[in-house]
C-alpha positions in Angstrom: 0.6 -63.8 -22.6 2.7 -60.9 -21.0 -0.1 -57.9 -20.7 2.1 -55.7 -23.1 1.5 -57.9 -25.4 -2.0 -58.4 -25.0 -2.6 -55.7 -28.1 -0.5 -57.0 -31.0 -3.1 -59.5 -31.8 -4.9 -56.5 -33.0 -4.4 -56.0 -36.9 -2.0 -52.9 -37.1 0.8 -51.3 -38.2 3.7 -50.7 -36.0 6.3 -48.0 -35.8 9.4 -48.8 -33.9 12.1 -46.7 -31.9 15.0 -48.9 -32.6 15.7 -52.6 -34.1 15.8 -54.0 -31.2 12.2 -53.4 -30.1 11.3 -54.1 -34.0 12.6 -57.8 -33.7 11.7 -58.1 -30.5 7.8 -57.6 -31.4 7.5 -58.7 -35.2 7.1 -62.3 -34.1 3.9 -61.8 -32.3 2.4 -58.6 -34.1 -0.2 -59.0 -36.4 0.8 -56.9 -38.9 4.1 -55.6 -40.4 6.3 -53.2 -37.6 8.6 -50.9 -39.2 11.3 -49.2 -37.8 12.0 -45.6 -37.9 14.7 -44.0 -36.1 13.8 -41.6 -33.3 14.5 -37.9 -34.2 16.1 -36.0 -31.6 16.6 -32.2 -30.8 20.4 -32.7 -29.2 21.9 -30.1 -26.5 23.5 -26.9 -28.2 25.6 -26.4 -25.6 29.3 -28.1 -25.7 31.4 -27.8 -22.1 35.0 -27.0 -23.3 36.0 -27.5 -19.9 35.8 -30.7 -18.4 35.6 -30.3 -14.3 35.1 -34.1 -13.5 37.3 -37.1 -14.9 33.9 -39.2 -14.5 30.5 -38.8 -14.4 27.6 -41.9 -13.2 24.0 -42.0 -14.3 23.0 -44.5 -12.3 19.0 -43.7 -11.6 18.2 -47.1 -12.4 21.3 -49.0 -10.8 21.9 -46.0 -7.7 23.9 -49.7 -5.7 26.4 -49.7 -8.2 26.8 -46.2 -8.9 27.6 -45.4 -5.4 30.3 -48.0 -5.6 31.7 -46.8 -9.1 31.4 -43.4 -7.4 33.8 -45.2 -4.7 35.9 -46.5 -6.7 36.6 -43.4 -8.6 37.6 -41.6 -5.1 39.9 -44.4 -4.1 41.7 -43.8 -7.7 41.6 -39.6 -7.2 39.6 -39.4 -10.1 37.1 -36.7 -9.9 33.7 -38.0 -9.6 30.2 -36.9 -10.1 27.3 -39.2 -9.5 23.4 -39.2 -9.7 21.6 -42.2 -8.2 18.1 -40.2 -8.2 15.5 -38.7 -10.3 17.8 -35.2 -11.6 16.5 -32.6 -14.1 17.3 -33.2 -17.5 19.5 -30.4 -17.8 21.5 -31.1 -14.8 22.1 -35.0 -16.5 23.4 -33.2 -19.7 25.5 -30.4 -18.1 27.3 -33.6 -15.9 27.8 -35.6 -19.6 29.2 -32.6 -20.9 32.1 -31.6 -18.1 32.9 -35.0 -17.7 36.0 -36.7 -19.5 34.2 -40.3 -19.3 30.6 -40.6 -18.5 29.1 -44.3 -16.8 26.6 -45.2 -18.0 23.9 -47.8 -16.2 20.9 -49.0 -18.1 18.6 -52.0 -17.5 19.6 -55.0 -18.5 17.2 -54.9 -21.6 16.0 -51.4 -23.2 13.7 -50.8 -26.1 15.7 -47.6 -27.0 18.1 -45.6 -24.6 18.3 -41.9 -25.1 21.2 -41.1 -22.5 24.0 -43.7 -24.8 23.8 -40.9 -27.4 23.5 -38.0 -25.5 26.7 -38.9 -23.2 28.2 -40.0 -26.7 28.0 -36.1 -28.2 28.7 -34.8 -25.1 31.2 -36.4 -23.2 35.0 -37.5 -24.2 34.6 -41.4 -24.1 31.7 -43.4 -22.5 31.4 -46.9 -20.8 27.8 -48.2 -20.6 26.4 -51.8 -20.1 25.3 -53.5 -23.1 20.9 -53.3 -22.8 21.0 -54.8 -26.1 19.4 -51.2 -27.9 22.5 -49.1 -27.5 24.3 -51.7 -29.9 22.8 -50.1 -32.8 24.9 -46.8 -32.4 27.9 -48.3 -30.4 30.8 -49.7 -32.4 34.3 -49.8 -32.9 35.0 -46.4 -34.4 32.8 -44.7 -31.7 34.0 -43.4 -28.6 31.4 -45.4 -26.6 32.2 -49.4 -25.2 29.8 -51.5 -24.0 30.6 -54.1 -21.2 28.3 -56.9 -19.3 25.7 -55.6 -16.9 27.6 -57.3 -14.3 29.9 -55.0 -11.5 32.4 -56.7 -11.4 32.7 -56.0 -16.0 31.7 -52.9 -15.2 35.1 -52.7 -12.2 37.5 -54.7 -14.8 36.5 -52.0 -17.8 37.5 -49.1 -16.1 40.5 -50.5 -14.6 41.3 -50.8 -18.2 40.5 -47.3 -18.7 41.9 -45.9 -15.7 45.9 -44.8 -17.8 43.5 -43.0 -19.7 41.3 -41.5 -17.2 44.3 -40.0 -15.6 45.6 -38.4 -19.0 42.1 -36.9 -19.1 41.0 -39.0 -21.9 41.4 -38.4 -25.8 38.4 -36.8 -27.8 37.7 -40.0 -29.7 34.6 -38.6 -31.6 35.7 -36.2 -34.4 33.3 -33.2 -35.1 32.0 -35.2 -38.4 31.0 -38.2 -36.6 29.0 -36.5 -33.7 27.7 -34.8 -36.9 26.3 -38.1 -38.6 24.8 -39.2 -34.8 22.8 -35.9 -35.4 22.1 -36.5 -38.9 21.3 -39.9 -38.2 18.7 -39.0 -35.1 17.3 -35.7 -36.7 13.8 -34.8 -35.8 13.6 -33.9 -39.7 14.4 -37.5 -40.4 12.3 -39.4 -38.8 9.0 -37.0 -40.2 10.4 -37.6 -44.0 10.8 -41.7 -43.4 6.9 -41.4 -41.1 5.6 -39.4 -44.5 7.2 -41.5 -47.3 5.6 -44.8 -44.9 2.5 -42.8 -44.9 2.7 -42.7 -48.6 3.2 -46.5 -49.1 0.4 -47.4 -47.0 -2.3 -45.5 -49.0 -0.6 -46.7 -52.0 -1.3 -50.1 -51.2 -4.8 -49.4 -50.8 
C-alpha cells in the first residue's frame, strides 16, 4: 500500500478539496469523504493593461517553459516566464498583465489553485489537463485544457497564435469571474463545513 494511504484504513470522515481527490480516495477510505469546495480570498487587483501577450508558470515543468518561452520569441510575442520558486504576488501580477497565461501542472493534481487564479486574472488561459482543473474548465470559460505532452502543448498555441497577435478577446464576462468567486468563497466553504458539522452530530 502507497504510504499516503497507509491512514484511510483508520475510521474517519474525510473532507475533500476537489472531486477529483474525493473519487480518487473513497475506494479505499474507511469511512464516507465528502467534498467541499476550497474557499478562496482572490486578488483585488485587476491589470487593465496587459504588457505581455503570454505569460508561463512553469515551476514544476521549467524544460518546457523555457521552450514555450522560445517559441513565443520566435513568433514576437511578448513573453514572460517563471521556471523557479517566485513570490506569490509576483505569479499573480504576471497572470494579470498577460493576454494568455500557460499554464504547467503535473500530470495528476488533487486541486490546482493557479487554473483559477490565471482564469480571473488573465484574458484566455491554456493549461494541461491534471485531471482537477476539469472541474472549473469548460466550454463557456475562457480557459482550454490540452495533453501534458509538448508537442499538445506547441500544436494548441499554434492554434491560438491569430489570436495572440490581436491581443486576445476577454472571453470571461464580469458575471462569470463573479460565479468562480462565488463558487470558491471562503464564506462557502465554512457554511457547507457547518451544515456537515450539523449532520454528523445529528446522526449521533
Amino acid at each position: 500500500m502507497y504510504k499516503q494511504f497507509y491512514y484511510l484504513q483508520h475510521r474517519a470522515v474525510r473532507i475533500c478539496v476537489s472531486d477529483s481527490v474525493c473519487k480518487a480516495i473513497s475506494p479505499f477510505a474507511n469511512g464516507p469523504c465528502i467534498h467541499i469546495p476550497m474557499g478562496y480570498e482572490f486578488p483585488k487587483f485587476i491589470n487593465s493593461t496587459y504588457t505581455h501577450d503570454v505569460y508561463i508558470l512553469a515551476k514544476k515543468r521549467p524544460g518546457v517553459g523555457n521552450v514555450i518561452a522560445d517559441w513565443c520569441m520566435k513568433n514576437n510575442l511578448k513573453v514572460k516566464c517563471h521556471d523557479h520558486l517566485v513570490p506569490k504576488n509576483e505569479v499573480l501580477s504576471a497572470m494579470a498583465s498577460a493576454s494568455l497565461s500557460v499554464l504547467l501542472p503535473n500530470e495528476t493534481e488533487g486541486f490546482y489553485l493557479p487554473g483559477i487564479e490565471a482564469m480571473y486574472l488573465s484574458k484566455r488561459v491554456l493549461m494541461t489537463d491534471c485531471i482537477a482543473n476539469r472541474e472549473y474548465v469548460s466550454s463557456e470559460s475562457n480557459a482550454v485544457l490540452c495533453e501534458f505532452s509538448l508537442d499538445s502543448i506547441l500544436a494548441k498555441l499554434n492554434q491560438m497564435l491569430p489570436e495572440l497577435r490581436r491581443g486576445c478577446s476577454d472571453m470571461l464576462c464580469a458575471q462569470q469571474k463573479n460565479a468562480i468567486v462565488q463558487k470558491y468563497n471562503l464564506m462557502r466553504e465554512r457554511e457547507a463545513y457547518h451544515q456537515l458539522l450539523n449532520e454528523l452530530l445529528w446522526k449521533n
